[in-house]
C-alpha positions as CSV (number, residue, x, y, z in Angstrom):
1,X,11.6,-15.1,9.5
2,X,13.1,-14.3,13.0
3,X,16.9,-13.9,14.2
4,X,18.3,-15.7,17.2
5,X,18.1,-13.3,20.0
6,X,15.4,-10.7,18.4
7,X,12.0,-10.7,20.8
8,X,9.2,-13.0,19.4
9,X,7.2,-12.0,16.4
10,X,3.3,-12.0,16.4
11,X,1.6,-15.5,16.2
12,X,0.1,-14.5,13.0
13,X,1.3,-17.4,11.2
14,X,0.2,-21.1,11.4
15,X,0.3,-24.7,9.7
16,X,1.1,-24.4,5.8
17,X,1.4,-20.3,6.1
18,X,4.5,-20.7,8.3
19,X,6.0,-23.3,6.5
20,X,5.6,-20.7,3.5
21,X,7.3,-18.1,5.6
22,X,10.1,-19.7,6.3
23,X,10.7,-20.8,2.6
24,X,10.7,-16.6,2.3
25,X,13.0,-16.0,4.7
26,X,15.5,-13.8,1.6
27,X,12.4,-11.2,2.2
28,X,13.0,-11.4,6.0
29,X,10.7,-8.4,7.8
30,X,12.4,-9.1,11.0
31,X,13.1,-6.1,13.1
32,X,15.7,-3.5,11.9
33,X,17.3,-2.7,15.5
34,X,20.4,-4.0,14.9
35,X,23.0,-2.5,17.5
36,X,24.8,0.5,17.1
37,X,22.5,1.6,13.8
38,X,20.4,5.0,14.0
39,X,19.8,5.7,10.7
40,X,15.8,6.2,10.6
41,X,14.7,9.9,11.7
42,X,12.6,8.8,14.3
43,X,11.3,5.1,16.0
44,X,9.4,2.8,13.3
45,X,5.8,3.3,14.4
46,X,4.1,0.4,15.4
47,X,0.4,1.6,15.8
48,X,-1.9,2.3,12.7
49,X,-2.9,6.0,14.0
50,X,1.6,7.1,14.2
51,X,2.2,4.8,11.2
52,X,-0.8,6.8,9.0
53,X,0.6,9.9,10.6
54,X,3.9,9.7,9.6
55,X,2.7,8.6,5.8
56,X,0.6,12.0,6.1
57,X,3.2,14.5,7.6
58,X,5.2,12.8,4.7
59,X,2.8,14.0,2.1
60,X,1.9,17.2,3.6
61,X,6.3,18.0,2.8
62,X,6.3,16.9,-0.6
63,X,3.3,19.1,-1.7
64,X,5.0,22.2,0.2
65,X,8.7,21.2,-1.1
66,X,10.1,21.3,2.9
67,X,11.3,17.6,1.9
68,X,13.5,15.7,4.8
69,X,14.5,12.9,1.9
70,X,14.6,10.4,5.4
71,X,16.0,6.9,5.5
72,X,18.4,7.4,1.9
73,X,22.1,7.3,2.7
74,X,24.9,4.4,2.9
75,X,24.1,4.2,6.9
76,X,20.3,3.4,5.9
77,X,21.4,1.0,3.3
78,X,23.5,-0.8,6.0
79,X,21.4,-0.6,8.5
80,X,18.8,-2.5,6.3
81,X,20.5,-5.0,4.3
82,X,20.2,-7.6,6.7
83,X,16.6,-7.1,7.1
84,X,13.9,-5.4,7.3
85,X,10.2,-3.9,9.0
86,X,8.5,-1.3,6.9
87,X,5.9,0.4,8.3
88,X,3.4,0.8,5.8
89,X,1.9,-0.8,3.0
90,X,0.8,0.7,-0.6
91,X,-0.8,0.0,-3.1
92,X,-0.8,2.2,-5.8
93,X,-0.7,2.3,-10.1
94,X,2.2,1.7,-11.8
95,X,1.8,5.2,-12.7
96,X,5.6,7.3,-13.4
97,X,4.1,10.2,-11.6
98,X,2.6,8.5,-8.4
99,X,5.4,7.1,-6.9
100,X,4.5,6.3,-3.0
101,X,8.3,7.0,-1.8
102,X,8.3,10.2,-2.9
103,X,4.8,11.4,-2.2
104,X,5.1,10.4,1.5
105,X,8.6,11.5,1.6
106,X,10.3,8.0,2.9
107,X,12.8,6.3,2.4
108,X,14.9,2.9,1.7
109,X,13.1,0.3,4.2
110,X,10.0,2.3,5.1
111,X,7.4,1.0,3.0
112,X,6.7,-2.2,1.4
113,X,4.9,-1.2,-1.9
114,X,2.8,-2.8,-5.2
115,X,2.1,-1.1,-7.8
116,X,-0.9,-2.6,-10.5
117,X,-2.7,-1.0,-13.3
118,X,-5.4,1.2,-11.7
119,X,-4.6,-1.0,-8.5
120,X,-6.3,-3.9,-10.1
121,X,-5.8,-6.8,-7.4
122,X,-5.3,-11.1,-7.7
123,X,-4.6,-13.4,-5.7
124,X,-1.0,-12.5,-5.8
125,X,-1.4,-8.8,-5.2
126,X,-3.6,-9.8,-2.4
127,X,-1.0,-11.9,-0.8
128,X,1.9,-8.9,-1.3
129,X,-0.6,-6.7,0.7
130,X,-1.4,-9.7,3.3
131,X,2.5,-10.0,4.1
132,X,3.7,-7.2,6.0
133,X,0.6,-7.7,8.2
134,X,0.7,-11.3,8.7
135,X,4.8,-11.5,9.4
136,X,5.8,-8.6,11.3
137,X,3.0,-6.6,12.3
138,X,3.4,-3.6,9.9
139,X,0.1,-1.9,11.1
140,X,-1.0,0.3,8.0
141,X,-2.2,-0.6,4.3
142,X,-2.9,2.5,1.9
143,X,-4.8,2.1,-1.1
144,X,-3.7,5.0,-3.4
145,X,-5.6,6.1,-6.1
146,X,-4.6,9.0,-8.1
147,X,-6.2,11.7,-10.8
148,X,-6.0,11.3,-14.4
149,X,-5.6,7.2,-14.2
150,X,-4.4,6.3,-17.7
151,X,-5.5,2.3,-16.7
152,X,-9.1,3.2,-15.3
153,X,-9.9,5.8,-18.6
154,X,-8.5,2.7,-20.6
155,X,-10.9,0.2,-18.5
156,X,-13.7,2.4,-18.8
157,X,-13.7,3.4,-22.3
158,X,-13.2,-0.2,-23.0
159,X,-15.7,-1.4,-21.2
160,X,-18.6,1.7,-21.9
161,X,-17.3,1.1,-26.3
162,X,-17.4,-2.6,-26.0
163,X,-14.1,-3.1,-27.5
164,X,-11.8,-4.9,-25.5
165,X,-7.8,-4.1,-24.9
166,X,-4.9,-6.2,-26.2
167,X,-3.0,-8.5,-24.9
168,X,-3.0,-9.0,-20.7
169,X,-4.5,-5.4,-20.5
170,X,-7.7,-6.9,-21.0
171,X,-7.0,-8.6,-17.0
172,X,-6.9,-4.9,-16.0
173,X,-10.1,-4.2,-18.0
174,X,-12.1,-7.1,-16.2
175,X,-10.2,-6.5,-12.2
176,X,-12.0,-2.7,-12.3
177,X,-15.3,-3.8,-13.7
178,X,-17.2,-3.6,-10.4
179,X,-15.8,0.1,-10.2
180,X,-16.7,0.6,-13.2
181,X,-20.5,-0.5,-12.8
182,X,-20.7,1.7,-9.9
183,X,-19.4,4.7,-12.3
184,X,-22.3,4.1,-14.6
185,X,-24.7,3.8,-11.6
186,X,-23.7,7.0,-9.9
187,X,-23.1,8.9,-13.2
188,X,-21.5,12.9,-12.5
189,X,-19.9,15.3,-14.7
190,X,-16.3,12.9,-14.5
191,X,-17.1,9.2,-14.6
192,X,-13.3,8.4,-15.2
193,X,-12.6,10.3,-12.1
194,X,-15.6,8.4,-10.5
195,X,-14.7,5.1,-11.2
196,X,-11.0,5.3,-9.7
197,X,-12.4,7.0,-6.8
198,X,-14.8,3.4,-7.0
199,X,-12.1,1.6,-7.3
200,X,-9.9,2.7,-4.4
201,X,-13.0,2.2,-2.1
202,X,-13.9,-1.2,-3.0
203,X,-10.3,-2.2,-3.3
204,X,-9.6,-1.3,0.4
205,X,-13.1,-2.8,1.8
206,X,-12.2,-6.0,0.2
207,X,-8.6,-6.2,2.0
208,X,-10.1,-4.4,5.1
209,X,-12.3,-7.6,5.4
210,X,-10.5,-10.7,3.8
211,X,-10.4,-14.0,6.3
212,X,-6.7,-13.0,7.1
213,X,-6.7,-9.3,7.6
214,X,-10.1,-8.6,9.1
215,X,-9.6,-10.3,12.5
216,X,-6.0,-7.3,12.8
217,X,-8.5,-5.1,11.7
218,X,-10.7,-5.8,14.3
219,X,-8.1,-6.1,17.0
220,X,-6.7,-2.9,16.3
221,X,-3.7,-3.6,15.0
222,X,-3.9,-3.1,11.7
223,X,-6.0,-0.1,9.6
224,X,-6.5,-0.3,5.9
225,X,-7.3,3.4,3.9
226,X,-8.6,4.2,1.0
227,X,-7.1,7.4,-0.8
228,X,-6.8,9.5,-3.6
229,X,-3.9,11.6,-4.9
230,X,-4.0,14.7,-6.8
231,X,-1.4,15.2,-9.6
232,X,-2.4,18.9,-10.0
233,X,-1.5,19.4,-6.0
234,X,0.6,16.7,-4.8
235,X,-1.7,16.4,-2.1
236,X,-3.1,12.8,-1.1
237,X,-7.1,12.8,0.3
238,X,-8.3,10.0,2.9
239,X,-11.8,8.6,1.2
240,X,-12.3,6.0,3.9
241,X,-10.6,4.1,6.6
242,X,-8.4,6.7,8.5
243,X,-7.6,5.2,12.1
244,X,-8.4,7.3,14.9
């Protein structure tokens, strides 16, 4: 993944795992210092505490319309196309109205970002959210849940009627059914609203403490939150896992 001349990349990486890497060297996320380029507003963090405060002081412009639109111009693009070191992680639905760019106000480069039906995980979302981490240190993964899921009411009403969904929606239906059992178990006026709220909690506890992430975690380097955005506001809510 590395450039001759660029300073060593964290030892994350051993045996089959780095022979992998280096097969997906076209998604290099070596550093983006290349001389004479200044496009980013300000340095890439490289903690979890700046890298969640940057995503949050992102947020806090787009619900208040002071928006910077950072990192989006022909210098950015340049300064990028080479390579790359996002910052941040997200996972979020494929929802048209939660796009994580635009929430957090960032730009081209800042974020890597997978978007699932009600953030329903496999193995290979797993892995997409495992490889910013595990090749270049990005020290931040936000699980982003949002109001009015379209994929967890499907999930739940197919799951509560008995009547499964067509076609490769049914996968969606079966990845939130743990969120969905601890809807029915905690009951409230909104158990839609409960069971995404569910579902971003136990979606970020299980990345928070897989075999490969948990031992960043641990260290420090690397913080995993659960949260929830609001449609009506535009505002995004921490439900668990905000680094200090």
């Amino acid at each position: 993944m590395g450039t001759a001349g660029r300073p060593n990349r964290r030892a994350l990486l051993t045996g089959s795992l780095a022979g992998a890497t280096v097969a997906l060297a076209g998604c290099s996320s070596t550093s983006a210092g290349t001389a004479g380029s200044s496009a980013s507003p300000g340095a890439r963090p490289t903690t979890p505490a700046a890298a969640f405060a940057r995503l949050m002081d992102g947020n806090g412009r787009w619900v208040s319309g002071n928006l910077q639109h950072p990192d989006r111009d022909p210098d950015r693009r340049q300064f990028v196309a080479q390579e790359q070191e996002p910052f941040g992680a997200v996972l979020s639905c494929i929802d048209s109205r939660v796009p994580p760019e635009l929430l957090f106000d960032t730009g081209l480069g800042d974020l890597y970002v997978m978007r699932t039906g009600g953030q329903a995980v496999d193995p290979v979302v797993t892995g997409s959210a495992e490889y910013g981490p595990m090749t270049s240190g990005t020290p931040l993964i936000v699980v982003l849940g949002h109001q009015r899921c379209g994929a967890v009411k499907a999930a739940y009403q197919s799951m509560r009627d008995g009547k499964p969904l067509p076609g490769n929606l049914q996968a969606i239906v079966k990845a939130l059914r743990p969120a969905y059992e601890q809807a029915v178990r905690e009951g409230g006026a909104d158990p839609v609203e409960t069971m995404a709220r569910a579902q971003v909690r136990s979606t970020a506890t299980a990345l928070r403490s897989n075999q490969d992430l948990a031992p960043l975690v641990r260290k420090g380097s690397l913080a995993v939150v659960g949260a929830y955005y609001s449609l009506d506001t535009g505002k995004v809510q921490v439900l668990t896992g905000a680094p200090s």
